[in-house]
N, C-alpha and C positions, 0 to 999 in steps of 0.2 A: 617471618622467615627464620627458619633456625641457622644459630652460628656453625661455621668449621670449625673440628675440632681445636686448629689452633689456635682459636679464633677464643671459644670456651677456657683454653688453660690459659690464653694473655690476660683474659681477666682475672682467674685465679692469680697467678702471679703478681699481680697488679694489687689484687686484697689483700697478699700474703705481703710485700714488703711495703706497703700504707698503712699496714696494722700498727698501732703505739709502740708495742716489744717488739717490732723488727726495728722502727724508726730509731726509738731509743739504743737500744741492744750493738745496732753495727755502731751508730754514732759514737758512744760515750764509752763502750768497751773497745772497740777495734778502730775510731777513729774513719767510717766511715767505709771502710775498705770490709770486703766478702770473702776472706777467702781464709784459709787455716795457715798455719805455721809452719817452716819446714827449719825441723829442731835437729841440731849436731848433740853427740853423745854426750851427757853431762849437762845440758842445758838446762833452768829451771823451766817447766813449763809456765810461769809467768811470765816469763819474755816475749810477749807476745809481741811487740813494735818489732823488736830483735826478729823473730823467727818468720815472720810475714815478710820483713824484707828480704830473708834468705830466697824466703821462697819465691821472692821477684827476681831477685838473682840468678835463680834455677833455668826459672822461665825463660829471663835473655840469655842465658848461656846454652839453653836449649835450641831456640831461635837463629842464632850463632849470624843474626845477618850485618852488615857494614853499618855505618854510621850513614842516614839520612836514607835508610831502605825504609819504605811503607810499608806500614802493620796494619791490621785488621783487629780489635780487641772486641768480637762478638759476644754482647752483653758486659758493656762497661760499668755498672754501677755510675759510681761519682768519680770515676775516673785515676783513682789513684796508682793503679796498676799501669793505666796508659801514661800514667807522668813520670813513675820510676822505668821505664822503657825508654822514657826522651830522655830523660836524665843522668843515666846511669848506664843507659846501653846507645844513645846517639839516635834512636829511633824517633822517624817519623809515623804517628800514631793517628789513626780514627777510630772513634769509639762510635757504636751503637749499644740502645740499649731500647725497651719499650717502655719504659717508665720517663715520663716528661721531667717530673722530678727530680729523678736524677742526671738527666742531662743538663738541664740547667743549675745545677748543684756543683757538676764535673767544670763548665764552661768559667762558671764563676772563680772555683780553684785556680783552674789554671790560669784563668785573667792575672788572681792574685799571684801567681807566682810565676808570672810572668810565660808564660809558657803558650801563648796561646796558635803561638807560630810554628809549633811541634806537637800539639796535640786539638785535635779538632773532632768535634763529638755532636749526634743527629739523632735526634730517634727514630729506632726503626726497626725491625724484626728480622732476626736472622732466618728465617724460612724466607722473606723475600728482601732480600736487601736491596737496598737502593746505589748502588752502585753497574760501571759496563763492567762486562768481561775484562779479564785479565787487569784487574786494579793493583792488587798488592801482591809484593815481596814475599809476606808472611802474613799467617791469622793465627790467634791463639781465644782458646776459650779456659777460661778460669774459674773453674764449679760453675758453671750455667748453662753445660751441656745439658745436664739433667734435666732444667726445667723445657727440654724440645717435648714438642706435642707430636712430631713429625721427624724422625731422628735422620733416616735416610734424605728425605726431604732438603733439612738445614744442611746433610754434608755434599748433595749436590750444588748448593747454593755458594758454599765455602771452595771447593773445586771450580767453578764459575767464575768467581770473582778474583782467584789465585791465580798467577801467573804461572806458567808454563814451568816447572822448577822451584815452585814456591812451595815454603815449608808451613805445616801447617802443626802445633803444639796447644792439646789438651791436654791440661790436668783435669782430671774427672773421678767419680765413683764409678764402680761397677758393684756389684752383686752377686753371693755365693748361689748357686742351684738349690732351691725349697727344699729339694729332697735331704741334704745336706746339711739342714740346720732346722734348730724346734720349732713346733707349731710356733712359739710364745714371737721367735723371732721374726718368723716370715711376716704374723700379724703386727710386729711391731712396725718394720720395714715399710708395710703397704699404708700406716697408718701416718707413716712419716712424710712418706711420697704424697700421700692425698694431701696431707695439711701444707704441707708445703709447695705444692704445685708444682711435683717433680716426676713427669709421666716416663719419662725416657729412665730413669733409676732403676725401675721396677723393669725395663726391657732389656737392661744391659747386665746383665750376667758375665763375669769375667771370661775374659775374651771374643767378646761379641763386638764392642768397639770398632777392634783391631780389623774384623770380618768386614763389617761395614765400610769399613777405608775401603779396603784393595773391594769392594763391590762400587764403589765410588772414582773407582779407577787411580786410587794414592799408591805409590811405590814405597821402598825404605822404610816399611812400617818397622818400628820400634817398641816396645812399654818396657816399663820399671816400676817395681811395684812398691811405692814411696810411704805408706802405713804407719811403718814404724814411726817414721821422720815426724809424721804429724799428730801422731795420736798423744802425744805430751799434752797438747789444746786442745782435743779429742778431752781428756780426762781433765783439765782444768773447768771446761764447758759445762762435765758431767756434775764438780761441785758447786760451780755457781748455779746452776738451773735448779739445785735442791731444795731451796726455799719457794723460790719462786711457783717450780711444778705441783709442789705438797701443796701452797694456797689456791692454785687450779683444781687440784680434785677435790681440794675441804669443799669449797666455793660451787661447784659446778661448772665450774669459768675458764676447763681447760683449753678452748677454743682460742680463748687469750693469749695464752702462754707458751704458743707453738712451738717457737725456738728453744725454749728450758724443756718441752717433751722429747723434742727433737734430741738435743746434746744428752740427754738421759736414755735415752731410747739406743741412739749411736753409740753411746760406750756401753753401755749395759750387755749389748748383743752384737758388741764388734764383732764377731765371729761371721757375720753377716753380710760382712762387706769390704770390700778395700779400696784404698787409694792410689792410684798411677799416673805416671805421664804417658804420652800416647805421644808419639811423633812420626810424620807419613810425608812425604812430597807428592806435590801434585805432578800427573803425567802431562797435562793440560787437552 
């Protein structure tokens, strides 16, 4: 029996961050946590601890909801994002994510730091969540819009599960028009999206998101287009992957090295792409 497509990219997914340099790579550079930097004027781009917690900042000041409102954090990694939400913005926090791995990685953190009574985490897939109607306050997705196999799909699911008035807050990529940028680019782009199991990247072209909400019945759509902020770690990514992707192509072993092709690939042909916040309430 053949799989659903979604069904095909969750295991992509699944190989993409099981591979060594993903495990290694978010562990021991970023501490565990997925997501880029949101850098003020002047910052060195090696602030990385500094500028990823901006960027948790952003997110709950985006969210803007009360102390003890339910969140949704669809595709939690290891949960660090869902514990600066409890911690720093009073949120009560569930994570999903479809990697067992890191669910039990997230559960354990917050065991340690005591947290476990503000943040609670399941594996599960945001195209069918395991939750009824009308559950939370607010949901946010943090880089892991892209990896949807089914984009429409997951934002019906997020409408579902939101309550009547509930704010919904993606940072995401989108993508410049082919026509718009060089052959060299667009091939790098789709070879990024493949190795990395990011089908939704290569569908969303700037402001196509936005479309998708209000086709999803979301009111208040908002973007800002955040790029600059984060491309300091954008181009810090680009020097460390240097060694590492040069021993991928001596070798034949770039299959390896996905993340060092990736940060090379991303700033080489920024022109390709950007980064935004997306913010919509649900009509319910």
């Amino acid at each position: 029996m053949s799989l659903a497509p979604e069904d095909v990219n969750l295991q992509k997914i699944w190989r993409y961050y099981d591979r060594g340099e993903s495990r290694i790579g978010y562990r021991y550079i970023l501490g565990g946590t997925k997501h880029f930097g949101y850098y003020e004027p002047g910052q060195t781009r090696w602030a990385f601890a500094a500028a990823m917690r901006q960027m948790e900042d952003r997110l709950g000041r985006e969210l803007g909801l009360g102390a003890g409102a339910r969140v949704l954090d669809a595709g939690c990694g290891v949960g660090n994002v869902a514990r600066a939400m409890a911690v720093r913005h009073g949120l009560d926090v569930t994570g999903v994510d479809i990697l067992d791995f890191n669910i039990a990685e997230a559960a354990r953190r917050s065991g340690k730091a005591r947290l476990s009574g503000r943040t609670h985490f399941r594996v599960g897939d945001y195209h069918h969540l395991p939750f009824p109607d009308d559950s939370f306050d607010g949901l946010y997705t943090m880089e892991t819009f892209v990896h949807s196999a089914d984009p429409k799909a997951a934002l019906a699911e997020f409408g579902r599960v939101l309550k009547p008035g509930g704010k919904l807050v993606m940072f995401e990529y989108s993508r410049t028009p082919d026509d718009q940028v060089s052959a060299e680019a667009n091939a790098a782009m789709q070879r990024v999206c493949d190795e990395a199991a990011m089908p939704a990247w290569l569908m969303l072209y700037h402001g196509v998101l936005d479309e998708m909400l209000g086709d999803a019945g979301f009111t208040n759509r908002q973007s800002v287009d955040i790029t600059a902020n984060m491309m300091p770690m954008a181009s810090a990514f680009y020097l460390i992957g240097k060694f590492p992707f040069w021993v991928g192509r001596v070798t034949g072993l770039e299959y390896k090295v996905v993340n060092a092709m990736s940060a090379r690939m991303m700033f080489r042909y920024k022109e390709a792409w950007r980064y935004g916040i997306h913010t919509a309430v649900n009509t319910g």
